[in-house]
C-alpha positions in Angstrom: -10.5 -9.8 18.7 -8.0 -6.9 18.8 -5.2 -8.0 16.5 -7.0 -5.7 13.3 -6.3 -8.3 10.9 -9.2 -8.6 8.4 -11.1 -11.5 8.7 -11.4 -12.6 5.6 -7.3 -12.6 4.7 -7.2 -14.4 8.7 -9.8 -17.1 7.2 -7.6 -17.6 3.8 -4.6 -18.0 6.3 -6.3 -20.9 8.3 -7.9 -22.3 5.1 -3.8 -23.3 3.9 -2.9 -23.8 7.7 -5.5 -26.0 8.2 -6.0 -27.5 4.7 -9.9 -26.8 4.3 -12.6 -25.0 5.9 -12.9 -27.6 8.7 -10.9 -29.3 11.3 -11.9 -32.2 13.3 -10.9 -32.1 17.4 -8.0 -34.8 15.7 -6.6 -32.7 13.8 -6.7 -29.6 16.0 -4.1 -31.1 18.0 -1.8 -30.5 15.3 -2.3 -27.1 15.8 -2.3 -26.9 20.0 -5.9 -26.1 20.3 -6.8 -27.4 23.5 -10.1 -29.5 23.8 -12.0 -27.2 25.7 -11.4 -25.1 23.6 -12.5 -27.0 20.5 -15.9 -28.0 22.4 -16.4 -24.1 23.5 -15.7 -23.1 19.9 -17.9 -26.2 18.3 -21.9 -24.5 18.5 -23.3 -27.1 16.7 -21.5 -29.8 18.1 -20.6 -31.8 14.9 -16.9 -33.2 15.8 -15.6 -30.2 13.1 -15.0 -26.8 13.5 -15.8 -24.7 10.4 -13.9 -21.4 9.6 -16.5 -19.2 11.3 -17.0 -20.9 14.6 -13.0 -20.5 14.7 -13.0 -16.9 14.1 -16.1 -16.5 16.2 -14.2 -18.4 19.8 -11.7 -15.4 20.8 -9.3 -17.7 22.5 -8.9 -19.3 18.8 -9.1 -16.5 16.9 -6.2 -15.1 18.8 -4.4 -18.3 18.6 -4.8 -18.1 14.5 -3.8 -14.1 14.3 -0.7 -15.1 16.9 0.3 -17.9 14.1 -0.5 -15.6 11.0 1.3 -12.8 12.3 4.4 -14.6 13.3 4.2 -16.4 9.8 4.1 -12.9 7.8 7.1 -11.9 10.1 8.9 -14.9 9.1 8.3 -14.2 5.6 9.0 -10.8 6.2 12.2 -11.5 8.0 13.3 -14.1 5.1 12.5 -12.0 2.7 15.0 -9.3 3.7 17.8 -12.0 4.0 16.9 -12.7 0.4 17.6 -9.0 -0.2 20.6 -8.8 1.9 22.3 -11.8 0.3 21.6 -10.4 -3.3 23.3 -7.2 -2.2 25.8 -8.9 -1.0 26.1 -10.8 -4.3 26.5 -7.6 -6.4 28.3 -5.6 -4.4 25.8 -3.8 -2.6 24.7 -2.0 -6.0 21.0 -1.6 -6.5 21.2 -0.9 -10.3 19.8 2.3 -10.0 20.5 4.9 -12.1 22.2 2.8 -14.5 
């Protein structure tokens, strides 16, 4: 669990990723989580995998920081277009000292 991304924002993230604080071995193929996974990850062997027995597998917490860090560069990345197109819009000024 290397990434340094604070457990509780990478728990929020796969709460809207996932759509609850559960996933059941169908849904986790949505998100490529392979089945041996799933079964490692799954202590108490209920068919659903709640947030902290994802968190708690390393192969799927690394698969969940992966996603949330690619998602915050997207957002990053989309975010500066947004910026760059505006600029564009106005002429490249900022408004400052105006």
């Amino acid at each position: 669990m290397s990434n340094g991304i604070n457990i509780n924002i990478l728990k929020n993230f796969i709460v809207k990723t996932i759509g609850g604080d559960s996933i059941t071995s169908d849904n986790a193929r949505k998100y490529d989580i392979d089945t041996k996974d799933f079964d490692k990850a799954n202590t108490n062997d209920d068919f659903n995998l709640d947030l902290d027995e994802i968190v708690n597998c390393d192969s799927l917490y690394e698969q969940f920081a992966t996603m949330f860090e690619e998602f915050e560069t997207e957002k990053t990345n989309s975010e500066e277009a947004k910026k760059e197109k505006d600029q564009i819009k106005t002429g490249g000024k900022s408004g400052a000292g105006v």
